[in-house]
N, C-alpha and C positions, 0 to 999 in steps of 0.2 A: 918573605917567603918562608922562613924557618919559624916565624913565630904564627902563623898562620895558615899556611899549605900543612907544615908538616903534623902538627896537633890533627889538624883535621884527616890526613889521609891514612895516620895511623891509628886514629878510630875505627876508621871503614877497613881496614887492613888485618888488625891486630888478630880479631877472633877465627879471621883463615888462618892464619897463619901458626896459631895455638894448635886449632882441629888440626894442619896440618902435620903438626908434631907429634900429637897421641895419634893420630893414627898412623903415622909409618913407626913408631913404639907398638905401634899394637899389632900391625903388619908384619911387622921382623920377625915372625914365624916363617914366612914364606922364603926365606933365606936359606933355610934349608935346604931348597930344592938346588942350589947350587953346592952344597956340601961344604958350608959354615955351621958348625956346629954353634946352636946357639941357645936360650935356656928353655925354651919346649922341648928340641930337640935333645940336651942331655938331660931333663925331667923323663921322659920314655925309654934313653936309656938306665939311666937308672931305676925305675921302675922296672924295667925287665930282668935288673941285675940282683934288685933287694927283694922284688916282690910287696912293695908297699903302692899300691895302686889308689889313695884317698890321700895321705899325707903328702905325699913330696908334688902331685899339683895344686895341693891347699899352699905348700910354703914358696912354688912357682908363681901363682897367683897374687900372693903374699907381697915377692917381690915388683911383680908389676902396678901394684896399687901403691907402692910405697915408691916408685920411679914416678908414675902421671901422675897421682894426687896433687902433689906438691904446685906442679906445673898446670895443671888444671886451675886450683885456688890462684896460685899468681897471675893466669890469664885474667882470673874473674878480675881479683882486684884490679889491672892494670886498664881492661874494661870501662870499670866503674869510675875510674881515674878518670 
C-alpha cells in the first residue's frame, strides 16, 4: 500500500495541493474585510501616512514573490520527482 498507493496518489494530489497554497497566500488580502490587518492592508496604510504611492507596493510585492517563489519551485521539483 505505501509503496504503491501512496507514490501514486501523491502524484495526482500534489499540484492541488501546492495551487492550493499560493492561492489562499495570494487570497489573504481578503482578510481584511474582517479587520486583520495584514500586509496590503498596512501597504495602504502607510501609503496614506508617507505618501509614497510606487515604492512600498513594489516592496509589498517584493515580499510576496519572495514567500510563493520558493514554494512554487519546490512544487515543481516535487512534481517532477
Amino acid at each position: 500500500m505505501t509503496c504503491i498507493v501512496l507514490p501514486l496518489a501523491t502524484r495526482v494530489a500534489l499540484p492541488s495541493w501546492i495551487g492550493l497554497a499560493l492561492g489562499v497566500m495570494k487570497d489573504s488580502a481578503l482578510v481584511c474585510v474582517v479587520q486583520v490587518t495584514e500586509l496590503l492592508k498596512s501597504t495602504q496604510i502607510l501609503i496614506t501616512r508617507l505618501q509614497e504611492p510606487l515604492f512600498l507596493p513594489m516592496i509589498c510585492g517584493a515580499f510576496y514573490f519572495i514567500i510563493s517563489f520558493p514554494i512554487a519551485r519546490f512544487g515543481g521539483y516535487l512534481e517532477k520527482r
